[in-house]
C-alpha atoms as an extended CHARMM CRD file, in Angstrom:
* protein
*
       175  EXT
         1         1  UNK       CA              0.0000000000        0.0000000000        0.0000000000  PROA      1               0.0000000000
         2         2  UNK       CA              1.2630000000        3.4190000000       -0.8390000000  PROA      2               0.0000000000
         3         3  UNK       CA              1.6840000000        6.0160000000        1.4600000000  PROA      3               0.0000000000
         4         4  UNK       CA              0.9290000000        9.9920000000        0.9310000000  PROA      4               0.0000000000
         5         5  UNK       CA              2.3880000000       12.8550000000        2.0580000000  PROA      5               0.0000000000
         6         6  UNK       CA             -0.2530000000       14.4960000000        4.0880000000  PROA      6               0.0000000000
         7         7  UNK       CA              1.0430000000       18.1210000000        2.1120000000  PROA      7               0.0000000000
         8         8  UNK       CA              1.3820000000       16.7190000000       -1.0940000000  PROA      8               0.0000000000
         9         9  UNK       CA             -2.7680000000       15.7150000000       -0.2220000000  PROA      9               0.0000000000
        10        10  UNK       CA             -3.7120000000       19.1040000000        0.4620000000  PROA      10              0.0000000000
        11        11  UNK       CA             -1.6840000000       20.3880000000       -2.1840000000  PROA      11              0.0000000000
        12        12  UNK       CA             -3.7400000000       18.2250000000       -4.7580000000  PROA      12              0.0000000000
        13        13  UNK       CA             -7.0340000000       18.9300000000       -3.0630000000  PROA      13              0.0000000000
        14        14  UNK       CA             -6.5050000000       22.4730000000       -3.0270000000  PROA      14              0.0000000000
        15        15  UNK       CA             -6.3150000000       22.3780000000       -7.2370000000  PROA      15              0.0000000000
        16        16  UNK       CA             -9.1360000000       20.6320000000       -7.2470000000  PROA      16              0.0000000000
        17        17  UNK       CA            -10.6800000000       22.7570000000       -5.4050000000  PROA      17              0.0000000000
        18        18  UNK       CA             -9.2730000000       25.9300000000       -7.3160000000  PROA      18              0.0000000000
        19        19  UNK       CA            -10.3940000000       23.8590000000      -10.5550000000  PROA      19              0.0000000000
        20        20  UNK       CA            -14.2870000000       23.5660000000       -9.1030000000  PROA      20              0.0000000000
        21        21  UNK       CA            -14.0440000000       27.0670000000       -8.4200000000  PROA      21              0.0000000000
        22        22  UNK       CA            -13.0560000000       28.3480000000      -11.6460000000  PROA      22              0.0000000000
        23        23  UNK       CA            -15.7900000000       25.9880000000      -13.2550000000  PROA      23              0.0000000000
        24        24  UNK       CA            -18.3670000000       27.3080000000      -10.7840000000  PROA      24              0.0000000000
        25        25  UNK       CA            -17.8970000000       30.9190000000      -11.7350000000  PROA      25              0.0000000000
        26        26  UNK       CA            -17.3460000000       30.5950000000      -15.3230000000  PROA      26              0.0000000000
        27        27  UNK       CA            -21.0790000000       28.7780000000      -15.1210000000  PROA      27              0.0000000000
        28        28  UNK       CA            -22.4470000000       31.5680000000      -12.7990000000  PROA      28              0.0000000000
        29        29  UNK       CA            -21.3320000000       34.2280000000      -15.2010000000  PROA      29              0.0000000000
        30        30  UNK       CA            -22.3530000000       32.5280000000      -18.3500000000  PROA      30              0.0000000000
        31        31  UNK       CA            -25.8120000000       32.4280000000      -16.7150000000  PROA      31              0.0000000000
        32        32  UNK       CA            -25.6780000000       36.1440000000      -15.9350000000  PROA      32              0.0000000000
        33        33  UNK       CA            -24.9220000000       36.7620000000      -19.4780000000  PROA      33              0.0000000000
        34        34  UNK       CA            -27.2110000000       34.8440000000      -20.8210000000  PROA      34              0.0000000000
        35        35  UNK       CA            -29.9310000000       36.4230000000      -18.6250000000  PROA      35              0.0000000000
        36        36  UNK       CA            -28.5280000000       39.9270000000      -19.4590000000  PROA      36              0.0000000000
        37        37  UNK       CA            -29.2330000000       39.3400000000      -23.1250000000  PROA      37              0.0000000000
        38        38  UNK       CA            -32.9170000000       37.8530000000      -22.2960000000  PROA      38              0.0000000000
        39        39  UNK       CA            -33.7050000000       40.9870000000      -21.1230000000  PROA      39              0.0000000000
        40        40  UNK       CA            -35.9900000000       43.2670000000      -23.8140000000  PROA      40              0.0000000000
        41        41  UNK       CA            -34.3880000000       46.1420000000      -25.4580000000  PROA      41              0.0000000000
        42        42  UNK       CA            -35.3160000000       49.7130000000      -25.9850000000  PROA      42              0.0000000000
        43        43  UNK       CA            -37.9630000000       50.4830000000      -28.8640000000  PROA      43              0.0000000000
        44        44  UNK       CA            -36.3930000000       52.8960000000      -31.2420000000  PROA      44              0.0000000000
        45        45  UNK       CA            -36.7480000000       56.7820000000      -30.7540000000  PROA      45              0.0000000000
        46        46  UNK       CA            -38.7780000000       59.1130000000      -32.8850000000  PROA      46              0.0000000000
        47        47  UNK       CA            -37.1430000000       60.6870000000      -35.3520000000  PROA      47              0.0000000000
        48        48  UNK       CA            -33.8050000000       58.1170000000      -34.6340000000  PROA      48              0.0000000000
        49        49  UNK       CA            -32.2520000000       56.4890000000      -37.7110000000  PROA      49              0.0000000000
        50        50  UNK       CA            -31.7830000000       52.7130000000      -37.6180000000  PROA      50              0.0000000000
        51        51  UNK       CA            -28.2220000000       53.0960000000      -37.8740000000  PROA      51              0.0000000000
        52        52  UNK       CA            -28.2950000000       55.2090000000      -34.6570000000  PROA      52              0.0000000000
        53        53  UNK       CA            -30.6200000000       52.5360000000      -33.3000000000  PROA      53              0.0000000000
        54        54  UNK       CA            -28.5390000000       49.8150000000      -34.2670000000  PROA      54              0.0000000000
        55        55  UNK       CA            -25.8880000000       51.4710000000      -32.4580000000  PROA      55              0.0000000000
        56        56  UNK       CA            -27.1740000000       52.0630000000      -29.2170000000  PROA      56              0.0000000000
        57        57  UNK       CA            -28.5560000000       48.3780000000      -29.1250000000  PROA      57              0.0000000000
        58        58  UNK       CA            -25.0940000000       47.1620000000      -30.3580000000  PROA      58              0.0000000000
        59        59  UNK       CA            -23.7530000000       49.4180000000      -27.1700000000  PROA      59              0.0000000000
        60        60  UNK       CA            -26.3280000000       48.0410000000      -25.3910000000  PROA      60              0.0000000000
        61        61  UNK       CA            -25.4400000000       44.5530000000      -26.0240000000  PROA      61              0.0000000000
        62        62  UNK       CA            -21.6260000000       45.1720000000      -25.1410000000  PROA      62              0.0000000000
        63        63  UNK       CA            -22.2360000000       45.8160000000      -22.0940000000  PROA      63              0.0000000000
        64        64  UNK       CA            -24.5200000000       42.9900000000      -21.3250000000  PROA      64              0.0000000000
        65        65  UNK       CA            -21.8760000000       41.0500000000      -22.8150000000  PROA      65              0.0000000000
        66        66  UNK       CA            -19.4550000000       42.5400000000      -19.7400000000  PROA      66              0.0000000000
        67        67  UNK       CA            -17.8260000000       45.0170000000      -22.0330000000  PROA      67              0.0000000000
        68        68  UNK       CA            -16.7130000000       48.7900000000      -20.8030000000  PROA      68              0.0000000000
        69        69  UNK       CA            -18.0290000000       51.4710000000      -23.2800000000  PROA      69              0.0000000000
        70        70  UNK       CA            -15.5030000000       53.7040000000      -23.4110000000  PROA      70              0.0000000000
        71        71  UNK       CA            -16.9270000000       56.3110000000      -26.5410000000  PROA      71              0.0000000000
        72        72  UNK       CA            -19.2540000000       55.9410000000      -29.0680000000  PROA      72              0.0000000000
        73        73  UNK       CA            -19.2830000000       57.4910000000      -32.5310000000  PROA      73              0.0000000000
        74        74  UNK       CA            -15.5540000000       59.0020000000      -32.2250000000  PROA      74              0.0000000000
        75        75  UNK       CA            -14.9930000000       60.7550000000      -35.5900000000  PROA      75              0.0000000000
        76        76  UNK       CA            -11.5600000000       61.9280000000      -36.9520000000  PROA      76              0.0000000000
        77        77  UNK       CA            -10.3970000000       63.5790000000      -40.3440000000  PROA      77              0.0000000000
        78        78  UNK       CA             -9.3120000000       59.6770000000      -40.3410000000  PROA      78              0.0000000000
        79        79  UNK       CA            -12.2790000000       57.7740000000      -39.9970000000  PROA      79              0.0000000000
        80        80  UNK       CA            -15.1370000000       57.2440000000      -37.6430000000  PROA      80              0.0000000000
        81        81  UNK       CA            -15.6750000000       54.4570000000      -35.3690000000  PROA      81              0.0000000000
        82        82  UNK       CA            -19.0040000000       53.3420000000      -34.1910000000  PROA      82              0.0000000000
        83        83  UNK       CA            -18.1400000000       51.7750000000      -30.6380000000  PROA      83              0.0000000000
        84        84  UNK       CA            -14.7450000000       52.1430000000      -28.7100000000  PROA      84              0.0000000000
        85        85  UNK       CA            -14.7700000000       49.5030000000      -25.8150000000  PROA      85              0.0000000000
        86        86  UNK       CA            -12.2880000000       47.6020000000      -22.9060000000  PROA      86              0.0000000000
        87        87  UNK       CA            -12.5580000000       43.9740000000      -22.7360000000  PROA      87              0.0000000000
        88        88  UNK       CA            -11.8670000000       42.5750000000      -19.4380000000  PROA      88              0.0000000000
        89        89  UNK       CA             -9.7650000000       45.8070000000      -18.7860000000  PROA      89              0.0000000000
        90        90  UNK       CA             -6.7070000000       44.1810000000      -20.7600000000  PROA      90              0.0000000000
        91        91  UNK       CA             -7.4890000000       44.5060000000      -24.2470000000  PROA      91              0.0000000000
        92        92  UNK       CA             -9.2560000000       48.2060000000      -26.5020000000  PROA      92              0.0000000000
        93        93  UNK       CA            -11.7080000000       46.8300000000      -28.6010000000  PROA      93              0.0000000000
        94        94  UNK       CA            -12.9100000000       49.0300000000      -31.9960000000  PROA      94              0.0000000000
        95        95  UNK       CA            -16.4550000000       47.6800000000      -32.8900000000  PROA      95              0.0000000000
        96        96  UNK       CA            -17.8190000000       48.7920000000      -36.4450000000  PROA      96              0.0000000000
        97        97  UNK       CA            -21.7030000000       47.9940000000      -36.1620000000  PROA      97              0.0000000000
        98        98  UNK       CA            -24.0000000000       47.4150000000      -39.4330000000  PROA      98              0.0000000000
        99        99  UNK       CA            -27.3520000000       47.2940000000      -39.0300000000  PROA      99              0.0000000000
       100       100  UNK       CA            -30.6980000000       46.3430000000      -41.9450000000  PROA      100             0.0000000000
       101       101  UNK       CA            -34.4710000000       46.8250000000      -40.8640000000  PROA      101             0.0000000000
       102       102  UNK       CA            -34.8410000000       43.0890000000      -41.6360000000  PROA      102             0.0000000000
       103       103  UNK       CA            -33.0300000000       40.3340000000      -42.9330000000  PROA      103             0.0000000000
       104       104  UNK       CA            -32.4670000000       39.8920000000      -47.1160000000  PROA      104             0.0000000000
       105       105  UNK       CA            -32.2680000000       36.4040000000      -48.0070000000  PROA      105             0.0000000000
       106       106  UNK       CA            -29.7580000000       35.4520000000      -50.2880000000  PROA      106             0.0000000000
       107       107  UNK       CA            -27.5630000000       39.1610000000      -50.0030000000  PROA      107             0.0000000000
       108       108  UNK       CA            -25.3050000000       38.5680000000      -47.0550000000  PROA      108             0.0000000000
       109       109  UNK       CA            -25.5410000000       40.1170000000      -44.1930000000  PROA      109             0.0000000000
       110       110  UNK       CA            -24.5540000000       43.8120000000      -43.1030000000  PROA      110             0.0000000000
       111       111  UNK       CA            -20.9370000000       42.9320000000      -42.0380000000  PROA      111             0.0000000000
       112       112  UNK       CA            -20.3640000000       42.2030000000      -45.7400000000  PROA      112             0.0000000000
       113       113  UNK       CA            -20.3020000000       45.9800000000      -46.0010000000  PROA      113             0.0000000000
       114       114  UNK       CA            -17.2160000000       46.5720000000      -44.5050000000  PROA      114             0.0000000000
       115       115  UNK       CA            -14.6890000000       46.3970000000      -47.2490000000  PROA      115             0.0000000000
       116       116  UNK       CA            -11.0150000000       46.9260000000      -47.3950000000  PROA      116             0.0000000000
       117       117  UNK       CA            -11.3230000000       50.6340000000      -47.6910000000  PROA      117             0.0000000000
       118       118  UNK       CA            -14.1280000000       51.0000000000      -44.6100000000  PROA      118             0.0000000000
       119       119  UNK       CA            -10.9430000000       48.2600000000      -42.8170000000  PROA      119             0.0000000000
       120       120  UNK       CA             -8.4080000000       50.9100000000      -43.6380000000  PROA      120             0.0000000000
       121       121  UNK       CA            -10.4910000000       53.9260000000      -42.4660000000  PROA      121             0.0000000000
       122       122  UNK       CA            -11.3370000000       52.3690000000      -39.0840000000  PROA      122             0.0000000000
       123       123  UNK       CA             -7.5310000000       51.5710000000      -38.9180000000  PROA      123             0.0000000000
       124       124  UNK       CA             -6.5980000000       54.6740000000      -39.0190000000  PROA      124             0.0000000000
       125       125  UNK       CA             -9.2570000000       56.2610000000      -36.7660000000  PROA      125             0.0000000000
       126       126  UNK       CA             -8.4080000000       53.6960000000      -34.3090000000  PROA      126             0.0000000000
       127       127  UNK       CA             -4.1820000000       54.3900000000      -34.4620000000  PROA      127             0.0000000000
       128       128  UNK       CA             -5.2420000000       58.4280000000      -33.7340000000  PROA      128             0.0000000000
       129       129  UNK       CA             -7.1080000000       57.0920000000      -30.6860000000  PROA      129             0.0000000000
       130       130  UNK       CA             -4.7600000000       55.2250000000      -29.3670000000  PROA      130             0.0000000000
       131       131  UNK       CA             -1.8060000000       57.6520000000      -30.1870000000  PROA      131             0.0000000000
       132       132  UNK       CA             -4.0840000000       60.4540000000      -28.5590000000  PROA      132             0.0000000000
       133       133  UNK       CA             -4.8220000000       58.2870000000      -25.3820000000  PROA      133             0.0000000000
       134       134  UNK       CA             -1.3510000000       57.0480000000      -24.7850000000  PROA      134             0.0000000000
       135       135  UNK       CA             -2.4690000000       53.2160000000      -25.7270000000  PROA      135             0.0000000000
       136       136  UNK       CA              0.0770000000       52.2950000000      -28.1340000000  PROA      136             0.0000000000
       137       137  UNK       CA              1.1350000000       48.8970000000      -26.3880000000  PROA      137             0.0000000000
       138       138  UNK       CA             -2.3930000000       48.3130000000      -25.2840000000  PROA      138             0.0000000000
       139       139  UNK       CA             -3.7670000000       45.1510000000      -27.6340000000  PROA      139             0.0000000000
       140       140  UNK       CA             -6.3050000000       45.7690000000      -29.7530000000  PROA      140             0.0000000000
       141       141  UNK       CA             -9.0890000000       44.3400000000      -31.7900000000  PROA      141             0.0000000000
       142       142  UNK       CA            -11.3770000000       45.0250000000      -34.4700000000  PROA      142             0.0000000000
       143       143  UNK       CA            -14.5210000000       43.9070000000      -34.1970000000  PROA      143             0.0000000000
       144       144  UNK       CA            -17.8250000000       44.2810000000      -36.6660000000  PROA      144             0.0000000000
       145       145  UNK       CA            -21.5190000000       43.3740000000      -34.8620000000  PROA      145             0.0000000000
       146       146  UNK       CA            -23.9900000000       42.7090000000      -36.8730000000  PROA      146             0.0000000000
       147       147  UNK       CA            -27.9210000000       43.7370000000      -36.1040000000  PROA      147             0.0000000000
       148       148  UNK       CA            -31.1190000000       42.5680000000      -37.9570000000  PROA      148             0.0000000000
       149       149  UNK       CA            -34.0900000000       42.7480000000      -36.3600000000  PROA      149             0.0000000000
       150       150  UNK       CA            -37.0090000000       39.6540000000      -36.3600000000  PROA      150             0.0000000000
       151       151  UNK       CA            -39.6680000000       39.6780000000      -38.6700000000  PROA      151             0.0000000000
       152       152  UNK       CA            -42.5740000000       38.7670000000      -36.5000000000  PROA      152             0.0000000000
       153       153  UNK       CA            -41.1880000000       40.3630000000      -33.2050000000  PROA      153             0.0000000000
       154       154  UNK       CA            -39.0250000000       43.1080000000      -34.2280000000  PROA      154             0.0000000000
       155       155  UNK       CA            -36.9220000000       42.1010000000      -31.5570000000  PROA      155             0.0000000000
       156       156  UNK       CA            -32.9430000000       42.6450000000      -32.3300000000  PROA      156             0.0000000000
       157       157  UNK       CA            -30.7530000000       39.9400000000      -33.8490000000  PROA      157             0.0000000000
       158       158  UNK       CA            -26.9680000000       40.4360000000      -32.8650000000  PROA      158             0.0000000000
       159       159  UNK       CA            -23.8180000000       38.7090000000      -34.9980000000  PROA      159             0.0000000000
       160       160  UNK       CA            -20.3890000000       39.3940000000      -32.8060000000  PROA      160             0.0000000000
       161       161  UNK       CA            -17.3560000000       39.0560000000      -35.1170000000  PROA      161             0.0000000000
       162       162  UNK       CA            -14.4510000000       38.6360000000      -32.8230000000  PROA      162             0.0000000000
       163       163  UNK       CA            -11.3530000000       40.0980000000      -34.7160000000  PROA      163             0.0000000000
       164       164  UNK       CA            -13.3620000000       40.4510000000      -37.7620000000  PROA      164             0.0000000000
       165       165  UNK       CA            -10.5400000000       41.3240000000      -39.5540000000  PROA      165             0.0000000000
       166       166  UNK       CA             -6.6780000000       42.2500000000      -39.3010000000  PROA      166             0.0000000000
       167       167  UNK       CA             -5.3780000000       46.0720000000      -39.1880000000  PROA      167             0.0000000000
       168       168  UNK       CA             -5.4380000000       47.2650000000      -42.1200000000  PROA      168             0.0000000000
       169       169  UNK       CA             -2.4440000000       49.3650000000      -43.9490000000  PROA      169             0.0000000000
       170       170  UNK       CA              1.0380000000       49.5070000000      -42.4990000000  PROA      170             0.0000000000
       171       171  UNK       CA             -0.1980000000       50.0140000000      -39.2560000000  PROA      171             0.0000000000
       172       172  UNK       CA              0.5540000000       47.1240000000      -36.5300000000  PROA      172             0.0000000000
       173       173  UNK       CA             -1.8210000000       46.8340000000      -33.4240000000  PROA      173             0.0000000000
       174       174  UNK       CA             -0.3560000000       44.2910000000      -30.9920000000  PROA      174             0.0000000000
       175       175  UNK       CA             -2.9100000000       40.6770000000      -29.8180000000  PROA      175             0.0000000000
């Protein structure tokens, strides 16, 4: 019969019970999420474009997602950027939202809209940000969210692209 050492016991057990606890809160937060995004959404304003709309629901949706808005709708002689968001306070994430009154079958979907040149433009929007916010070695991401809305319910259908595509130019954002 083989002995254990009584530390090298505890030591396991206390993985083990780091392991549970990392599974038990990664569970408890997906639940939160996925209650978050359960919840209904705000009608659309008078007079409020459904690209604005789309916007504030994508923001919306961010931050039920546990995102940090940090600015929305930053324009430069560069570019413009839709949303300008932290990630789990680590990472700057640039989201370009597209948004259609309802779905087209057979055409794509919105993100198909952002081409090389609307790639380059948020590129370089997102460089004078981080250049004007002292976030040059901060990681970045470019992200494009996608929002249709139901036929029958007119409730909001989001698509997240996670690094929907690369920077763009000779710029060089660091993952």
């Amino acid at each position: 019969m083989r002995t254990m050492n009584r530390g090298k016991l505890f030591e396991t057990w206390g993985q083990r019970g780091q392991d549970c606890w990392r599974v038990a809160t990664h569970s408890l937060r997906s639940q939160w999420v996925r209650w978050q995004l359960e919840r209904p959404y705000p009608i659309q304003c008078a007079g409020e474009s459904i690209g604005d709309y789309g916007e504030r629901l994508a923001a919306i949706y961010l931050e039920r997602c546990g995102y940090m808005i940090l600015e929305r709708s930053m324009q430069t002689r560069a570019g413009e950027i839709d949303i300008i968001a932290a990630w789990e306070r680590q990472r700057i994430v640039f989201v370009e939202v597209k948004t259609w009154a309802r779905p087209w079958p057979n055409a794509g979907g919105p993100s198909d809209a952002v081409h090389e040149e609307k790639q380059l433009r948020i590129t370089k929007a997102a460089l004078v940000y981080m250049k004007r916010h002292g976030l040059l070695e901060t990681p970045g991401r470019m992200d494009v969210i996608e929002v249709t809305f139901d036929v029958e319910s007119r409730r909001p259908i989001f698509r997240h692209f996670q690094d929907a595509f690369e920077a763009a130019g000779t710029f060089q954002f660091y993952s």
